[in-house]
N, C-alpha and C positions, 0 to 999 in steps of 0.2 A: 334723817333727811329722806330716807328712802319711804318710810313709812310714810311720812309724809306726803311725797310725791305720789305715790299708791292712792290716796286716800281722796287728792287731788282730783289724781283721773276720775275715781267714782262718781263723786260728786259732779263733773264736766261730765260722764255722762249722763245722768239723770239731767240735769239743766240743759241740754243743748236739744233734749228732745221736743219734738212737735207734743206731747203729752204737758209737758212741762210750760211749753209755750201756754197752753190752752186754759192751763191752772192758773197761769199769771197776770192774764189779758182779761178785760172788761168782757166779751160778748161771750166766753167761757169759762169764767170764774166761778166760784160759788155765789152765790145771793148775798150770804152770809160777809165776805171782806167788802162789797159794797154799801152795804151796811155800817159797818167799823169805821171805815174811811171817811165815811158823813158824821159820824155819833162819838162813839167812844175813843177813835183816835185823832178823831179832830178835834173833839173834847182835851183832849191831852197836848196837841199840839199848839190850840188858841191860849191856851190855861197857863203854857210853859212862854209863848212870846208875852202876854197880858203880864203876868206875873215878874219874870226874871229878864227879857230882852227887850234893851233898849239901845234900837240902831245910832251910832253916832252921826250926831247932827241931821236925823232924824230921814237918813238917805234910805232907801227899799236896801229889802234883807236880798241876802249871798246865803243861795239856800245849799244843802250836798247831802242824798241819800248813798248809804253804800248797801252796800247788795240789792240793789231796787227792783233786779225781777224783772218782769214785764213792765215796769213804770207806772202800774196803777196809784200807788201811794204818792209819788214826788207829784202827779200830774194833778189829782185831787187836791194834794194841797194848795199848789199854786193856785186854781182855783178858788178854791173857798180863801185864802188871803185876799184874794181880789171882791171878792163876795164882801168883804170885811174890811172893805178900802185899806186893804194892809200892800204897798205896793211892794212886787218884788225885783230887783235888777236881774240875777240870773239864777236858775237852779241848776243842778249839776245832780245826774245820778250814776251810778257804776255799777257794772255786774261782771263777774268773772266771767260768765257766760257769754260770747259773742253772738249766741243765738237771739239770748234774752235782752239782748241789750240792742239787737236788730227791731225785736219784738217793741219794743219801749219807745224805740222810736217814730213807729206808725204807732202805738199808742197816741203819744202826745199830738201829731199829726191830726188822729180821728176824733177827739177827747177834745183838746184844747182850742178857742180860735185863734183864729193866725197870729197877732196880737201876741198870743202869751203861749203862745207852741211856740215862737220865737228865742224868747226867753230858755226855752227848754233846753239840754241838751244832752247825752249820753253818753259814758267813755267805758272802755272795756279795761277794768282794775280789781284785780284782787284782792279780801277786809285785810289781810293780814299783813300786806305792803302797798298800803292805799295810797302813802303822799306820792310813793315814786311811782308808781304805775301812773296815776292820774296826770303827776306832772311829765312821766313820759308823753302820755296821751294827749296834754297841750304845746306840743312840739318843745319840748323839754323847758320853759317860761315856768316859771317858778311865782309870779306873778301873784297868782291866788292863794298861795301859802301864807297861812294865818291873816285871812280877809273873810273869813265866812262867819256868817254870825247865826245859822243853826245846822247841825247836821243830825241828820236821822238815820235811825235803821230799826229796820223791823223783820224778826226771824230772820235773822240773819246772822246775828253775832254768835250764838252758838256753837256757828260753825267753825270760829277762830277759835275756842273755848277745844273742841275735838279735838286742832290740830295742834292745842299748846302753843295757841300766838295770840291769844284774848289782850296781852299788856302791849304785843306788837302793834294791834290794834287801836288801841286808847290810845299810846302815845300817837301814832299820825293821827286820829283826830283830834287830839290835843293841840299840834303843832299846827295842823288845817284852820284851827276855829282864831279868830281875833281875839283879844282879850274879855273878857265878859261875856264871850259866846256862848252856846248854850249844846249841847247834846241830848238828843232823847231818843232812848234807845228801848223797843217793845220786843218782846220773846216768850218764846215760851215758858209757860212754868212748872217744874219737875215734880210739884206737888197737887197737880192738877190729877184726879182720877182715873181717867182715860187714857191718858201720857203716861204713867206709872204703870197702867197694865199692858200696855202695848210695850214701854219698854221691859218689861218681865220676858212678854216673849219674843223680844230681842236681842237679850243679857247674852247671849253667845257674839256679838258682835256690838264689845260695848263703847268703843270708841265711837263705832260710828251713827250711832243714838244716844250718847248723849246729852244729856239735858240737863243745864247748869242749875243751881238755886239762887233765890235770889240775893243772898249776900254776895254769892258766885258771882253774878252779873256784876254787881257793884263793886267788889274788890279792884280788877283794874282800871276801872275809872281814879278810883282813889289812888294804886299805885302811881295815874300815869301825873298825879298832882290836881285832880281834878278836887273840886266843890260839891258832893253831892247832894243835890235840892228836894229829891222826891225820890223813894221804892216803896213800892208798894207792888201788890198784884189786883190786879182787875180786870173786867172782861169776859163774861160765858157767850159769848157768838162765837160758833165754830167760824172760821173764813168758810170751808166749803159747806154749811149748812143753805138747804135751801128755803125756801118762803115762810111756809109752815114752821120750820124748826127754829127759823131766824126768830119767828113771832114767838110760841114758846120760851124762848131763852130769853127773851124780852122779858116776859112776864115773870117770870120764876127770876131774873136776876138779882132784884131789889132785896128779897126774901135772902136769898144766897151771900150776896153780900154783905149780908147783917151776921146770919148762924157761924158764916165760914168764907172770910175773905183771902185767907190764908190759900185755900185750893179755888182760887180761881183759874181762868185758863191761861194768863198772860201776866207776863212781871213786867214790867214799868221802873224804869232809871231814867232821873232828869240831871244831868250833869252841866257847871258850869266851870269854865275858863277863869280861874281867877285875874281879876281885874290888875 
């Protein structure tokens, strides 16, 4: 537990910094995650509602990111759903961070119109006791437990994985999602070349770098009773690459994920709810 709590702190500091804000937010971000957010991981995200989610009685989705960061991701999607006459009732996203999750909220404010910045909302919850934080955060309404029909996260779950609570995890999105809901969870991946040598010269402090595989990833989905629909790895757009390099990685990825999809830069889990 102590270790834990340690480990805790570190992390709340890195996140609550104005540096951290700046990585997470649209007008300071890299090129490179708004990028991702239009292509490869809204690729991922239309592919996985098209394919495996089908709202009952055909009412708008109950969306919920956890560790959403600056809220670029939750706000982009809602977004391009509406883009795709895919209507949505509410999204929900969390971040341990009450800085980031300050941050998230003028996101969606500056990003969204009013209309579907409405929609939006933000609560300050941690991955590894997500039902009860969040449901703290709805004035303790219990309400939206097991009514959501997709939750995401991205670079995020790793971090339960650090602290040895990746199954604490799964299960409250298990118990969050409705029956036949869907999870789709994007991460890093430990077999990526760059990741690999940065964690080398890390290896002194290996809890707190590292980086699961991707069976890793998958494991406690499956523990917590889930369905798993899709892993794979995909993806060479760094988030912080800029213009140039974005275009590059563009070019050269087709090639790359033909020779060697295995080290791509992102692992990809589509988990569902059984019905």
């Amino acid at each position: 537990m102590e270790k834990t709590g340690v480990m805790y702190e570190k992390f709340l500091d890195e996140y609550v910094s104005e540096s951290a804000v700046r990585k997470y937010t649209t007008k300071t971000a890299g090129y490179g995650i708004g990028y991702l957010l239009s292509h490869d991981y809204a690729r991922a995200y239309l592919d996985a509602v098209g394919a495996y989610l089908s709202p009952p009685d055909r009412r708008p989705l109950r969306l919920l990111e956890f560790g959403c960061g600056g809220g670029m991701n939750i706000t982009r999607l809602v977004a391009l759903l509406e883009q795709q006459q895919i209507p949505v009732e509410f999204a929900y996203g969390t971040d341990f961070s009450p800085r980031l999750v300050q941050a998230a909220r003028e996101e969606a404010r500056t990003y969204l119109p009013p209309s579907l910045a409405a929609k939006v909302s933000f609560y300050v919850a941690r991955n590894e006791q997500l039902e009860r934080d969040l449901v703290a955060e709805l004035s303790g309404s219990e309400s939206q437990v097991g009514t959501f029909d997709m939750i995401l996260g991205v670079n995020t779950f790793r971090y339960c994985h650090r602290l040895n609570k990746q199954v604490d995890c799964a299960n409250d999105i298990f118990r969050l999602l409705r029956s036949g809901g869907v999870c789709v969870n994007i991460d890093m991946n430990d077999r990526f070349p760059a990741f690999r040598s940065r964690l080398r010269r890390l290896d002194s402090n290996t809890e707190e770098c590292y980086v699961p595989s991707l069976a890793e990833y998958v494991s406690p989905f499956r523990t917590a009773g889930f369905e798993i629909l899709e892993k794979k790895n995909f993806c060479w757009v760094p988030h912080s690459a800029g213009r140039a390099l974005t275009l590059a990685c563009r070019m050269v990825a087709p090639f790359l994920s033909l020779v060697a999809p295995s080290r791509a830069m992102r692992s990809l889990v589509v988990a569902r709810k059984p019905v």
